[in-house]
N, CA, C and O atoms as a GROMACS GRO file, in nm:
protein
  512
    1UNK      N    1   0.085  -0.118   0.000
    1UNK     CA    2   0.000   0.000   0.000
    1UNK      C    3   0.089   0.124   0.000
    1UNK      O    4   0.163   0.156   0.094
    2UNK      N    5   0.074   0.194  -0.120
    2UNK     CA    6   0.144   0.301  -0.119
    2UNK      C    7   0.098   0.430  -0.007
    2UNK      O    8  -0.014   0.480   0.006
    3UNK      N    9   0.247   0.467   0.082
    3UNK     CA   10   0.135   0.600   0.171
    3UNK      C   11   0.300   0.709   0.129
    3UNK      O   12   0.417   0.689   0.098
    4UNK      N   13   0.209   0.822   0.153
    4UNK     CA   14   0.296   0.965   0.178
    4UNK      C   15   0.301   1.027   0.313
    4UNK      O   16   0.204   1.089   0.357
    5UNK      N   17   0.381   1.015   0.361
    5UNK     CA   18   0.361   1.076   0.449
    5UNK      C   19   0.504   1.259   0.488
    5UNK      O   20   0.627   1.265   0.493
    6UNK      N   21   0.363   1.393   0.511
    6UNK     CA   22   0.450   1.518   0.498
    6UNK      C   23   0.506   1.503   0.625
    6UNK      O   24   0.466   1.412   0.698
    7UNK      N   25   0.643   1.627   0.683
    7UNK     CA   26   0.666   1.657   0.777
    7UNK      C   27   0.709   1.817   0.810
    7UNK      O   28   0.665   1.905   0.736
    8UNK      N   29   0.772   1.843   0.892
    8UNK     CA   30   0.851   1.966   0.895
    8UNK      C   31   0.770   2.124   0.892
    8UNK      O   32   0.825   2.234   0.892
    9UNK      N   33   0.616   2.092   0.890
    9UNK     CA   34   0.542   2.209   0.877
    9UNK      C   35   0.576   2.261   1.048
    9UNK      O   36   0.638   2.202   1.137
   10UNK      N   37   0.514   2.380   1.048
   10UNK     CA   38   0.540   2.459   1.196
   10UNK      C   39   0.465   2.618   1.164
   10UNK      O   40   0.404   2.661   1.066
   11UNK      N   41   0.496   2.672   1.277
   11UNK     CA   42   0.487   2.824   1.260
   11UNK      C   43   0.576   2.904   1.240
   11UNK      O   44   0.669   2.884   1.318
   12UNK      N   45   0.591   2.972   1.183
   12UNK     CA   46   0.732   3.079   1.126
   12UNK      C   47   0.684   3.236   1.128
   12UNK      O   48   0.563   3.253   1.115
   13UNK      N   49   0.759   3.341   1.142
   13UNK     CA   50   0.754   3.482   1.106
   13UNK      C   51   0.766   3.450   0.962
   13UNK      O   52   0.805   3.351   0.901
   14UNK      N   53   0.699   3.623   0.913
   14UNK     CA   54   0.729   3.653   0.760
   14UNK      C   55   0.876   3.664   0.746
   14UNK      O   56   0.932   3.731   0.832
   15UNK      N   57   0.942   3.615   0.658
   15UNK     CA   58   1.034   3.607   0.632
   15UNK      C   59   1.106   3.502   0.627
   15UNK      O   60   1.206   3.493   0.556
   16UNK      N   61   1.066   3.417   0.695
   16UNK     CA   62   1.150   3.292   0.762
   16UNK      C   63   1.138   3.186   0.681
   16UNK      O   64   1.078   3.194   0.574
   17UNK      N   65   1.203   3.060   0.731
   17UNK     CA   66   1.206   2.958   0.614
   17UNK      C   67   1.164   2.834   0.722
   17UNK      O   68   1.161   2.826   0.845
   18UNK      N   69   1.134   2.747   0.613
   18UNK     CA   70   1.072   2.558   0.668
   18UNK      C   71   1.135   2.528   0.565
   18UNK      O   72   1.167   2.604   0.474
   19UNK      N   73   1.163   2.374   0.579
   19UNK     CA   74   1.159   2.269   0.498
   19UNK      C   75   1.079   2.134   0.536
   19UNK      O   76   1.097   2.053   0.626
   20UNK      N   77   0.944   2.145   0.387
   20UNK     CA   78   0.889   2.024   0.436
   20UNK      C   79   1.010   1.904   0.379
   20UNK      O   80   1.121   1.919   0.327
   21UNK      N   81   0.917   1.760   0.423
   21UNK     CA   82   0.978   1.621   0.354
   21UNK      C   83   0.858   1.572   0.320
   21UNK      O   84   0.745   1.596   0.362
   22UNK      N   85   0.897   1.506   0.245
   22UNK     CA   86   0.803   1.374   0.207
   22UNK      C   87   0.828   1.242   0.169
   22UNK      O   88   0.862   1.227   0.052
   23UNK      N   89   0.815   1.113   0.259
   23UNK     CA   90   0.839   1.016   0.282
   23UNK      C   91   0.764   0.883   0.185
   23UNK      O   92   0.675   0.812   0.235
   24UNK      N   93   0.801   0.867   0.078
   24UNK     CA   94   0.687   0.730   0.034
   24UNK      C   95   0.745   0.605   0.076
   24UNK      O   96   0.862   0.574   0.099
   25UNK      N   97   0.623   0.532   0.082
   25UNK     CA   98   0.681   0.397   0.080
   25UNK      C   99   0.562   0.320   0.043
   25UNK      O  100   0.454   0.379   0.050
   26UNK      N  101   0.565   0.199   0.006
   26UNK     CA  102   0.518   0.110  -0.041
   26UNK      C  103   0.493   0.094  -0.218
   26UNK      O  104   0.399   0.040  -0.277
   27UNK      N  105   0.593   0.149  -0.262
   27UNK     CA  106   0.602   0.143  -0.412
   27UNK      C  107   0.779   0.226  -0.473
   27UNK      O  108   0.896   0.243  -0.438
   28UNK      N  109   0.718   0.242  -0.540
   28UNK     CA  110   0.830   0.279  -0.642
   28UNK      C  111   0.863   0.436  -0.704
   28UNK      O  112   0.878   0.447  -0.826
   29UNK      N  113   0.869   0.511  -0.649
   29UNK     CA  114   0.875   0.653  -0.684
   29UNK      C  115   0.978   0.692  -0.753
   29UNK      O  116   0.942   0.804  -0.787
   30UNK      N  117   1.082   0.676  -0.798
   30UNK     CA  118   1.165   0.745  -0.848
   30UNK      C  119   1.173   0.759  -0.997
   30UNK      O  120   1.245   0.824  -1.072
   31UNK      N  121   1.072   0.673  -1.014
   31UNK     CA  122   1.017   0.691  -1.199
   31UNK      C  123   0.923   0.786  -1.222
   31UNK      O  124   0.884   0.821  -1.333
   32UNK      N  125   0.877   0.839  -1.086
   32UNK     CA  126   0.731   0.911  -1.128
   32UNK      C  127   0.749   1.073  -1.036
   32UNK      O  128   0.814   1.089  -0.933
   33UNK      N  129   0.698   1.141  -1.084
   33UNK     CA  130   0.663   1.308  -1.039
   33UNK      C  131   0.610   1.270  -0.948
   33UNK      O  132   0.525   1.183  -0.928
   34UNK      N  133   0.675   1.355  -0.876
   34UNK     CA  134   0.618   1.383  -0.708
   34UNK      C  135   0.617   1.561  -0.706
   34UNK      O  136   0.697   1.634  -0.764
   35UNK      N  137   0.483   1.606  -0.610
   35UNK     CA  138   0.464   1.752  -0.586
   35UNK      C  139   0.410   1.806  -0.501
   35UNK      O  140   0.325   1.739  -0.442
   36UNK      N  141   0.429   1.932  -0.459
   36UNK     CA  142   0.342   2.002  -0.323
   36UNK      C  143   0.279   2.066  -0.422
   36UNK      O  144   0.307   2.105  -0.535
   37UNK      N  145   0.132   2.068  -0.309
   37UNK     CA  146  -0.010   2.166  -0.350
   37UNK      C  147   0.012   2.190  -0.204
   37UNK      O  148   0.100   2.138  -0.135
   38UNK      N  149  -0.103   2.296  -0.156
   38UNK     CA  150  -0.114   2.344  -0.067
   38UNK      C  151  -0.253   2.460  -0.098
   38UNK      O  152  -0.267   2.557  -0.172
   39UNK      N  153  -0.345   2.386   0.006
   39UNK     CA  154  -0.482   2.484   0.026
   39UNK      C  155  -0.497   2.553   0.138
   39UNK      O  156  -0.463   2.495   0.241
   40UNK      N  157  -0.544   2.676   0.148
   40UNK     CA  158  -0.587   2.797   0.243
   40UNK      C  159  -0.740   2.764   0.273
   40UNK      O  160  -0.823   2.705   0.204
   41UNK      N  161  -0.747   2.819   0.393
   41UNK     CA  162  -0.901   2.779   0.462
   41UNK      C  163  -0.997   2.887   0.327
   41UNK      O  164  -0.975   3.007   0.309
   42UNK      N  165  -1.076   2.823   0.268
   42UNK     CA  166  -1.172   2.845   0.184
   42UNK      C  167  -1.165   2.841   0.034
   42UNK      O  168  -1.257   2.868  -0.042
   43UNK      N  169  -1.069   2.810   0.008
   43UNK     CA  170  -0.979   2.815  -0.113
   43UNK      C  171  -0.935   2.692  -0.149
   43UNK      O  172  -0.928   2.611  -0.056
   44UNK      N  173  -0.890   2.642  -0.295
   44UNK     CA  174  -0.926   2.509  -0.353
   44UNK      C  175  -0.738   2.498  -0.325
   44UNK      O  176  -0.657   2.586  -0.295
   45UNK      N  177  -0.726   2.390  -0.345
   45UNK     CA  178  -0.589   2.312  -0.336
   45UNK      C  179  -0.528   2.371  -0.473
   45UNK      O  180  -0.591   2.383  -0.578
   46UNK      N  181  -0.408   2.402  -0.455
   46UNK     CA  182  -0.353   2.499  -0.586
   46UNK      C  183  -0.192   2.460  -0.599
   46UNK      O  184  -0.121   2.505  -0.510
   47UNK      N  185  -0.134   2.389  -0.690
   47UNK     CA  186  -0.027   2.384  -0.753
   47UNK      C  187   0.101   2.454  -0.679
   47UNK      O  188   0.095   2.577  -0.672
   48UNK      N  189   0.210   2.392  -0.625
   48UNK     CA  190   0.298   2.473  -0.548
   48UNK      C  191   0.447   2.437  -0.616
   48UNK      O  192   0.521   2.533  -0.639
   49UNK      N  193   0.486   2.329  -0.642
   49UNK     CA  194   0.566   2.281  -0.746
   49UNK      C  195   0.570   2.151  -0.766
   49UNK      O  196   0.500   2.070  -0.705
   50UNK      N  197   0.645   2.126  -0.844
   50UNK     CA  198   0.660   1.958  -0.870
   50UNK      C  199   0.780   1.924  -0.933
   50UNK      O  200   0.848   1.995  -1.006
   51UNK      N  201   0.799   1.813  -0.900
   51UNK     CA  202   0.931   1.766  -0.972
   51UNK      C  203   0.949   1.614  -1.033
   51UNK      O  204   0.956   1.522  -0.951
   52UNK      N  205   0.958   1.578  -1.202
   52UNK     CA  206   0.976   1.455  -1.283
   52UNK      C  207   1.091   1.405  -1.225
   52UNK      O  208   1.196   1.450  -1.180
   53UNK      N  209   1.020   1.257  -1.248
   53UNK     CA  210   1.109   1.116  -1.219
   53UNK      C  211   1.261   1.091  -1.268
   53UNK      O  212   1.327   1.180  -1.323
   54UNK      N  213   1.295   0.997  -1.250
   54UNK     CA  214   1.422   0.974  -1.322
   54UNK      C  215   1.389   0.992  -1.509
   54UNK      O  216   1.473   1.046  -1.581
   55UNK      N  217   1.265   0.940  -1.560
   55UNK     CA  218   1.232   0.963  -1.682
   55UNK      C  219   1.252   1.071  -1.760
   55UNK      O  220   1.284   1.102  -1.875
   56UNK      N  221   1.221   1.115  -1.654
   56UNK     CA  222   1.219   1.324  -1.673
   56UNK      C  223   1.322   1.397  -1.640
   56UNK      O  224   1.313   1.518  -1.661
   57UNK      N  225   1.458   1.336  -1.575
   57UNK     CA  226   1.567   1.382  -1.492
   57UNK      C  227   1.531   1.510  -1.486
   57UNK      O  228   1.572   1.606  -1.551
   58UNK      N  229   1.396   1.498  -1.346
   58UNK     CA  230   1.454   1.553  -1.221
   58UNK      C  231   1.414   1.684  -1.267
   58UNK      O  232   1.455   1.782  -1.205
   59UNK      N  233   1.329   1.700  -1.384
   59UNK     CA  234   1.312   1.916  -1.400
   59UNK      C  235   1.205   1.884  -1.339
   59UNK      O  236   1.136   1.784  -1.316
   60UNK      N  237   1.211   2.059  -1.305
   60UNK     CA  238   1.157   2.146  -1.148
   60UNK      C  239   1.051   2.184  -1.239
   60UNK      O  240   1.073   2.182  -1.360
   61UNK      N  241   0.883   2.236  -1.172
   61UNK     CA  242   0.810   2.320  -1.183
   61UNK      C  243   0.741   2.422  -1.079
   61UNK      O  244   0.710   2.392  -0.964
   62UNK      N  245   0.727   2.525  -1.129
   62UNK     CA  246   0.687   2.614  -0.969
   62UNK      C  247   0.608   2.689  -0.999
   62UNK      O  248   0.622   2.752  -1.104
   63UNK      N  249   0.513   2.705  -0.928
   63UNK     CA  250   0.407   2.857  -0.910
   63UNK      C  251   0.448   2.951  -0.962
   63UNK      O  252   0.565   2.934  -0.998
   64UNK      N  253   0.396   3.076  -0.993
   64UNK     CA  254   0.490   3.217  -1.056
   64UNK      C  255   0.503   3.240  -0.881
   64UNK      O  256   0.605   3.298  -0.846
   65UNK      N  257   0.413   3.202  -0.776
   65UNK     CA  258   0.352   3.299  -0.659
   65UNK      C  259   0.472   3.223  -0.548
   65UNK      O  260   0.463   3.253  -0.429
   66UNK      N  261   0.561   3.145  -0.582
   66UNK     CA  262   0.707   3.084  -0.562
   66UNK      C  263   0.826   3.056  -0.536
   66UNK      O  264   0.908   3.019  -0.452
   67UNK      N  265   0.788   3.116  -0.724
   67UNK     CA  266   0.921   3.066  -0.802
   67UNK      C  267   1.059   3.183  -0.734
   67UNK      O  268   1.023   3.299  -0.714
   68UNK      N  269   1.162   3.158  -0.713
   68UNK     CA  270   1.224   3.195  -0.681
   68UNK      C  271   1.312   3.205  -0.500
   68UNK      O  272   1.420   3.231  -0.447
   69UNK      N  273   1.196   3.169  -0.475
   69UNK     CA  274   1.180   3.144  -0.291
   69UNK      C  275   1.139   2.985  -0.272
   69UNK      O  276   1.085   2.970  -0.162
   70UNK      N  277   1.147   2.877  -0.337
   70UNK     CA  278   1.048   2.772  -0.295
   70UNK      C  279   1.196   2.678  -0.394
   70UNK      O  280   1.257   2.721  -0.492
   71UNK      N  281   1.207   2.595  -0.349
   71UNK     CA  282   1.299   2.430  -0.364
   71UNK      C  283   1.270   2.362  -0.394
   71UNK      O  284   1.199   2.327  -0.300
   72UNK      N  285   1.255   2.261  -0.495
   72UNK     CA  286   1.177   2.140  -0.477
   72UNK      C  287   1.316   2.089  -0.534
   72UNK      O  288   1.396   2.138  -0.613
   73UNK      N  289   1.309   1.934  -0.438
   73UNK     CA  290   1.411   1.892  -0.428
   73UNK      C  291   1.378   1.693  -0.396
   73UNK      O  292   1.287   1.646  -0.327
   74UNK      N  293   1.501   1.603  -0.484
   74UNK     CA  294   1.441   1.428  -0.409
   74UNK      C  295   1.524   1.383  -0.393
   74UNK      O  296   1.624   1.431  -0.447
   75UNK      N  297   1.535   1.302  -0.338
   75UNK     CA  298   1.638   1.199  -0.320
   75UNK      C  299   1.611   1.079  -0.303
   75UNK      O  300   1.593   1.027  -0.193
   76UNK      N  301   1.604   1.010  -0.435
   76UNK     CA  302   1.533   0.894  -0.491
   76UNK      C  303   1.620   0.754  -0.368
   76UNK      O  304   1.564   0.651  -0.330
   77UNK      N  305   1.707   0.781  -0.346
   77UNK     CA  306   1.776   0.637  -0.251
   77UNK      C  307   1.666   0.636  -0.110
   77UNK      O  308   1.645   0.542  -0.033
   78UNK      N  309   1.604   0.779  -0.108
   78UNK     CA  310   1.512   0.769   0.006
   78UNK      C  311   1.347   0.746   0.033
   78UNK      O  312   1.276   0.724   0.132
   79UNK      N  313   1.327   0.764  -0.127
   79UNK     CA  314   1.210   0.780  -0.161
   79UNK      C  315   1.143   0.942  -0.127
   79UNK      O  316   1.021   0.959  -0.124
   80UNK      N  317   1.214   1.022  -0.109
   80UNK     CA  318   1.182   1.142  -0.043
   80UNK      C  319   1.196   1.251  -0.136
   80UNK      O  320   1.281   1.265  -0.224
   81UNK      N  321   1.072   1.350  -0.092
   81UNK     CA  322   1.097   1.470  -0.176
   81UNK      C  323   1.063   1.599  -0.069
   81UNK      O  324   0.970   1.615   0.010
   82UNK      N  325   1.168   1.674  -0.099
   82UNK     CA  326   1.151   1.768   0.001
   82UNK      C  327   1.110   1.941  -0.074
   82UNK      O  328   1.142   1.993  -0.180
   83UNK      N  329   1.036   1.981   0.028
   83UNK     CA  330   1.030   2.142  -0.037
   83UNK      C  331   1.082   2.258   0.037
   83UNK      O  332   1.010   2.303   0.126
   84UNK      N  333   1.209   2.319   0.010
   84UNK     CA  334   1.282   2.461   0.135
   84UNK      C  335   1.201   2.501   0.036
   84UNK      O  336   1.172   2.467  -0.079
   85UNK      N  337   1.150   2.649   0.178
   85UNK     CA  338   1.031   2.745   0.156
   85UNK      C  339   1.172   2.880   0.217
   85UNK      O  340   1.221   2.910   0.326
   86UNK      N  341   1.183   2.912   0.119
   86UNK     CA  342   1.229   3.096   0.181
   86UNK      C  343   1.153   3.167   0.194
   86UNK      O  344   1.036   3.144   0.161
   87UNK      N  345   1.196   3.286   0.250
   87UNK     CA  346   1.142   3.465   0.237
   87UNK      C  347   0.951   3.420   0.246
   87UNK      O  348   0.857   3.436   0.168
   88UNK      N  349   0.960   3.382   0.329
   88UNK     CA  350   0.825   3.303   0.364
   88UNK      C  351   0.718   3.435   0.410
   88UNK      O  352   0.757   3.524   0.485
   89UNK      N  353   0.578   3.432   0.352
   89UNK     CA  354   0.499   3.555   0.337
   89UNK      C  355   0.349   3.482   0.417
   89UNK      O  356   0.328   3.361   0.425
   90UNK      N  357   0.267   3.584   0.464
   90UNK     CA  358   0.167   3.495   0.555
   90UNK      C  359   0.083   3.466   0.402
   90UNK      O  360   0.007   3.370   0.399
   91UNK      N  361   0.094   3.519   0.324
   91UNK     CA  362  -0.032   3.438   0.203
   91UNK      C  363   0.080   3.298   0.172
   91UNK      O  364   0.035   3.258   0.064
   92UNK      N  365   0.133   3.256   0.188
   92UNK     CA  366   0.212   3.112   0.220
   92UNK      C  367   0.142   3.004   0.327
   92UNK      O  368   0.157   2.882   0.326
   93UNK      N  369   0.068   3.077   0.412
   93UNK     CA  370  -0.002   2.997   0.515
   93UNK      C  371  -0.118   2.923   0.419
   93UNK      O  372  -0.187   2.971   0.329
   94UNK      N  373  -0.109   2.754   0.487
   94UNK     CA  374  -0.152   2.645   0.407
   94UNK      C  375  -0.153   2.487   0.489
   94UNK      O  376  -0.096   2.434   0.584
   95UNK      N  377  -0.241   2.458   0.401
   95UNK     CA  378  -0.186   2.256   0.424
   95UNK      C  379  -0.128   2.246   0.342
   95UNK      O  380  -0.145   2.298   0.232
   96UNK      N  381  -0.055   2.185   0.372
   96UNK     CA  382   0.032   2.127   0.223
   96UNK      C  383   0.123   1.999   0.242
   96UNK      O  384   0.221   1.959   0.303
   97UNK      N  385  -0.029   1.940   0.096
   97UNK     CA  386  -0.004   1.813   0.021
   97UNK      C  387   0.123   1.768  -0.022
   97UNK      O  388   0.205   1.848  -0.068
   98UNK      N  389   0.145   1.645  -0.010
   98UNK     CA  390   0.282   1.612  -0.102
   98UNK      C  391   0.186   1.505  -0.184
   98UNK      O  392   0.093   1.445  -0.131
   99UNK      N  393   0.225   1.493  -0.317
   99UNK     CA  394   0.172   1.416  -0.380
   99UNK      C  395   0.231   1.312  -0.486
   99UNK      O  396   0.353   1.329  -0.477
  100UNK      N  397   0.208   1.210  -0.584
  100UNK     CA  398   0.301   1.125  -0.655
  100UNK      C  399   0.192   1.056  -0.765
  100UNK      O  400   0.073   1.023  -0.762
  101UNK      N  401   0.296   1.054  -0.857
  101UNK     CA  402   0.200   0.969  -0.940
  101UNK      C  403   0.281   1.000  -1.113
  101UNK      O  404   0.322   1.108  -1.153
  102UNK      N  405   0.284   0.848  -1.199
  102UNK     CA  406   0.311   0.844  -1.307
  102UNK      C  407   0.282   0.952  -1.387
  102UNK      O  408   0.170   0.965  -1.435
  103UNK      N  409   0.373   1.032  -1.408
  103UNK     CA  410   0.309   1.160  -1.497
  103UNK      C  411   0.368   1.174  -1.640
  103UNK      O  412   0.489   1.196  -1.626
  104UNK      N  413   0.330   1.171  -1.786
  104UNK     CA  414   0.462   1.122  -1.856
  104UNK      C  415   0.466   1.316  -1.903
  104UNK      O  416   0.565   1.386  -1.926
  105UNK      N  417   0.356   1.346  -1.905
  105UNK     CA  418   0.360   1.508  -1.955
  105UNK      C  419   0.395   1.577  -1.844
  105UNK      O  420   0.345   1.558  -1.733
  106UNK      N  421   0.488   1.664  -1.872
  106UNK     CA  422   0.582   1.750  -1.776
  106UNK      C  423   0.451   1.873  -1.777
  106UNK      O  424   0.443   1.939  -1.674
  107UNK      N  425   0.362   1.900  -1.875
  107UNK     CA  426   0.288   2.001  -1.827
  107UNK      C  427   0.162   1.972  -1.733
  107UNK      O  428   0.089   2.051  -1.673
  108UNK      N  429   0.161   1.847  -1.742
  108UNK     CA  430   0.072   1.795  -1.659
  108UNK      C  431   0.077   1.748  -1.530
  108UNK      O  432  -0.001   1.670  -1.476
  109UNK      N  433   0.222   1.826  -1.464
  109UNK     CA  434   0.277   1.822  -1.327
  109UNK      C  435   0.195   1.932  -1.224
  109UNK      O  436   0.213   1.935  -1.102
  110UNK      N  437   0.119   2.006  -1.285
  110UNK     CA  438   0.014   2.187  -1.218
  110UNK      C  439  -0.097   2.062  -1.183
  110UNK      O  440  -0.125   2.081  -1.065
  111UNK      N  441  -0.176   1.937  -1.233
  111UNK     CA  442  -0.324   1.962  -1.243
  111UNK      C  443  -0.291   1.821  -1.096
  111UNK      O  444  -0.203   1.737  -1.083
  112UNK      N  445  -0.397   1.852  -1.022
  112UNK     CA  446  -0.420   1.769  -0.920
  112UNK      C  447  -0.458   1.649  -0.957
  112UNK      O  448  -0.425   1.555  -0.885
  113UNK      N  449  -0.511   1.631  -1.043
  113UNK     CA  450  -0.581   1.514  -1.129
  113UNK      C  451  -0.486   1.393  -1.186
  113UNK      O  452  -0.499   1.271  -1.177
  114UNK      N  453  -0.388   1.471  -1.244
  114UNK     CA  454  -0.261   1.376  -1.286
  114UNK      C  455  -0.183   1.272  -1.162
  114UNK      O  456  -0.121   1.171  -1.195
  115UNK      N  457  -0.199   1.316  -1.013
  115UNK     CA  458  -0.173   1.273  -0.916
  115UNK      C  459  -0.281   1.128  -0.871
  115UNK      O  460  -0.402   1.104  -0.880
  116UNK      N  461  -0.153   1.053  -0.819
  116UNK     CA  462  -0.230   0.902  -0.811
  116UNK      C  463  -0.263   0.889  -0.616
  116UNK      O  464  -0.366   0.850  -0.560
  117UNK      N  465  -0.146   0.932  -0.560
  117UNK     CA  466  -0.113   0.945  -0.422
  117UNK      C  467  -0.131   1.058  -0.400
  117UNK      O  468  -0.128   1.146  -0.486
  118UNK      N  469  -0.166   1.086  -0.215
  118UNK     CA  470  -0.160   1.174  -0.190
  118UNK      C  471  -0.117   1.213  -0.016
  118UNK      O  472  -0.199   1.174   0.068
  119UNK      N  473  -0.021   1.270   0.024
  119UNK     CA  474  -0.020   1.292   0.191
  119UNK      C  475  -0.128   1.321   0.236
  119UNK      O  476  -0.221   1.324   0.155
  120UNK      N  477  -0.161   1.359   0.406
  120UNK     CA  478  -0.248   1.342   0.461
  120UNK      C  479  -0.187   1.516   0.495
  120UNK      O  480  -0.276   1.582   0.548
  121UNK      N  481  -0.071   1.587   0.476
  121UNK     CA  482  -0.058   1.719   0.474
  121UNK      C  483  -0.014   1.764   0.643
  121UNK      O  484  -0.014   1.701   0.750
  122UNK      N  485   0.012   1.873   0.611
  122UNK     CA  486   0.123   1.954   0.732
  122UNK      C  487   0.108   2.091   0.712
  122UNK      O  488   0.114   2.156   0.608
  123UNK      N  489   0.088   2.127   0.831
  123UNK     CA  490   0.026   2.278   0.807
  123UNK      C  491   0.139   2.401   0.862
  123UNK      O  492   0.200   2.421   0.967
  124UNK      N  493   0.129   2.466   0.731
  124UNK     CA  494   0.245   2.598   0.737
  124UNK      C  495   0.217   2.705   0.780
  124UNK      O  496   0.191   2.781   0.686
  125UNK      N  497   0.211   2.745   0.861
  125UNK     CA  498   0.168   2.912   0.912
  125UNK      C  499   0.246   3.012   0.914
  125UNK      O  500   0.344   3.003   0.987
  126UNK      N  501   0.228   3.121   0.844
  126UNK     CA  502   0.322   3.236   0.870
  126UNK      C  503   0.300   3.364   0.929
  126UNK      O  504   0.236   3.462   0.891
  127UNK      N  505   0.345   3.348   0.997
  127UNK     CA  506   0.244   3.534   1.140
  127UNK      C  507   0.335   3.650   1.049
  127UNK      O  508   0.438   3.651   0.981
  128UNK      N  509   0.243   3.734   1.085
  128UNK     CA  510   0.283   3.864   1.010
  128UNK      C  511   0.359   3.945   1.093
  128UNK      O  512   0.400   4.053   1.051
   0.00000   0.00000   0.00000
């Protein structure tokens, strides 16, 4: 039984940084895209980045709302994919999903749908 499981969420000031993880086990991940989403209380689960399998060596995708402050990062010997969050802003406050799943279209790493697995999520807060 494949599970995900997130970690490393907490509370932080604006500015500050986390690093989640994400742990699979019971399958085979390093062929397949793994990614964070992350939803706000009232607001739909929204694309945070993602990153292709060995198939795909390993290119990054990111939010524009992100890119530049946000990591996505794996380390296939662990099954793990991790996300450093910089320059961390309270519209950053979230759950946030780690997710997995055979993806062969690299543009099809944004849609929640393409995802087979999913964490049970870790919640990021950022005080102003």
């Amino acid at each position: 039984q494949v599970q995900l499981v997130e970690s490393g969420g907490g509370l932080v000031q604006t500015g500050g940084s986390l690093r989640l993880s994400c742990a699979g086990s019971g399958g085979t991940f390093r062929t397949g895209a793994m990614g964070w989403f992350r939803q706000a209380p009232g607001k739909e689960r929204e694309f945070v980045a993602a990153i292709s399998g060995t198939a795909g060596a390993g290119i990054t995708n990111y939010a524009d709302s992100v890119k530049g402050r946000f990591t996505i990062s794996r380390d296939n010997t662990k099954n793990t994919v991790y996300l450093e969050m910089n320059s961390l802003k309270p519209e950053d406050t979230a759950v946030y999903y780690c997710a997995a799943g055979w993806i062969p279209k690299i543009s099809a790493v944004r849609n929640r749908s393409s995802y087979s697995y999913w964490g049970q999520g870790t919640q990021v807060t950022v005080s102003s």
